[in-house]
N, C-alpha and C positions, 0 to 999 in steps of 0.2 A: 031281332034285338042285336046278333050279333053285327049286321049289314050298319044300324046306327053308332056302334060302338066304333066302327073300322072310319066313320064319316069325320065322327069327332077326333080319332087320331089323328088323321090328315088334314082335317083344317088350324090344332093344335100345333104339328109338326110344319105348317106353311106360316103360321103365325109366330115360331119361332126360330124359322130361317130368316124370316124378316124384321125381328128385335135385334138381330146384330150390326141393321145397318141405323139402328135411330142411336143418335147420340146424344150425348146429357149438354146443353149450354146453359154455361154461367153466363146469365144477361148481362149483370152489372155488379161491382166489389161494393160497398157500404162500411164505412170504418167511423168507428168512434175509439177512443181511446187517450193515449197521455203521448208523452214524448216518442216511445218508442214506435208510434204510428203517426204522428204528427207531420203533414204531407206543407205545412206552413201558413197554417190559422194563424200561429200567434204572432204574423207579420205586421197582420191585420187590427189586432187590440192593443191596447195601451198597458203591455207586461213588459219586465225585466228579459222574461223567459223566452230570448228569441235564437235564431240559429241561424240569422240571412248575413251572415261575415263569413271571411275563409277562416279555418282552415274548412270549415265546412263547404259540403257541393264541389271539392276537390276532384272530382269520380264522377261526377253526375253529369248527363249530356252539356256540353257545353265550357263545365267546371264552373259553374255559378251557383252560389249558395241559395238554395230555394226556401229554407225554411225547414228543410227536416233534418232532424238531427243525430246527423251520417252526414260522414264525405259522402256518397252515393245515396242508392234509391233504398227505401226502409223496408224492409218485412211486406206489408202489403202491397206493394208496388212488384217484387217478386212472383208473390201469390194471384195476382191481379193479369202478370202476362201467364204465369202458369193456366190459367183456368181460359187462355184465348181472349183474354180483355185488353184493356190498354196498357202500355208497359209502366207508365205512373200515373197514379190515382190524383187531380187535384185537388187543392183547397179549395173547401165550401166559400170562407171569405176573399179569394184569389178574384180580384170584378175583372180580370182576362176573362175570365171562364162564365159560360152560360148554362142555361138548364137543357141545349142540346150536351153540351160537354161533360154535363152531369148524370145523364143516359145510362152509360156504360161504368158509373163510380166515381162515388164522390168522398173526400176524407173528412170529417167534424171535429176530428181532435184536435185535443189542444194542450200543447207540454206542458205540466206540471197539474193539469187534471187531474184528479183521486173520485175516489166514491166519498167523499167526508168534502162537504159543502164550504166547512173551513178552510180546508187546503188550499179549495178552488180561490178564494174569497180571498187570503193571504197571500197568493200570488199574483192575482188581480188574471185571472186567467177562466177559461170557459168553461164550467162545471162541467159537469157531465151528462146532468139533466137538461141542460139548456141544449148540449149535443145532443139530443134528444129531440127536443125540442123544433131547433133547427131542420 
């Protein structure tokens, strides 16, 4: 008994010499949300709500205003190179962008989105559901 007990320590103790070499990837970021994640859907719709003019994208490779609404890159776009992805997340409505491009993270918000179907509706902007949706 004791001969099985010492087998199972050692294939235990080799089993976790070897969990410290596997590491966790984040395949790809997924955002939905309103402005403050908003990567430049609403370039793409016919809303008021937009952010493709300077001063915005002031900060952002290039300094051209992409649609999110920051001189620079949003929140997720941070988080997205944090986790070893791509350093910005595009837009789902971006027709640059493909569904290889959309692989590793794609954005669906849309500024001035709420959870209240009105808001969306009185902005003329992408629910949330339809982010969803999409």
């Amino acid at each position: 008994m004791a001969h099985k007990s010492i087998l199972f320590l050692l294939f235990l103790a080799q089993i976790l010499l070897h969990a410290e070499k596997i590491i966790a990837k984040v395949p790809a970021i997924i955002v939905f949300g309103d402005s403050t994640v908003d990567a430049g859907n609403n370039n793409y719709i016919s809303t008021l709500l937009k952010s493709n003019f300077k001063p915005y994208g002031r900060d952002f490779p290039g300094g051209v205003p992409t649609g999110r609404f920051s001189n620079g890159r949003v929140p997720t776009d941070f988080i997205s190179q944090a986790f070893g992805c791509k350093p910005t997340i595009p837009a789902y409505l971006d027709p640059q962008y493909t569904i290889k491009d959309f692989a590793t993270g794609v954005c669906f918000a849309s500024a001035g989105s709420g959870y209240d179907n009105v808001t969306s509706d009185i902005a003329s902007v992408i629910p949330l559901w339809k982010e969803l949706e999409y």
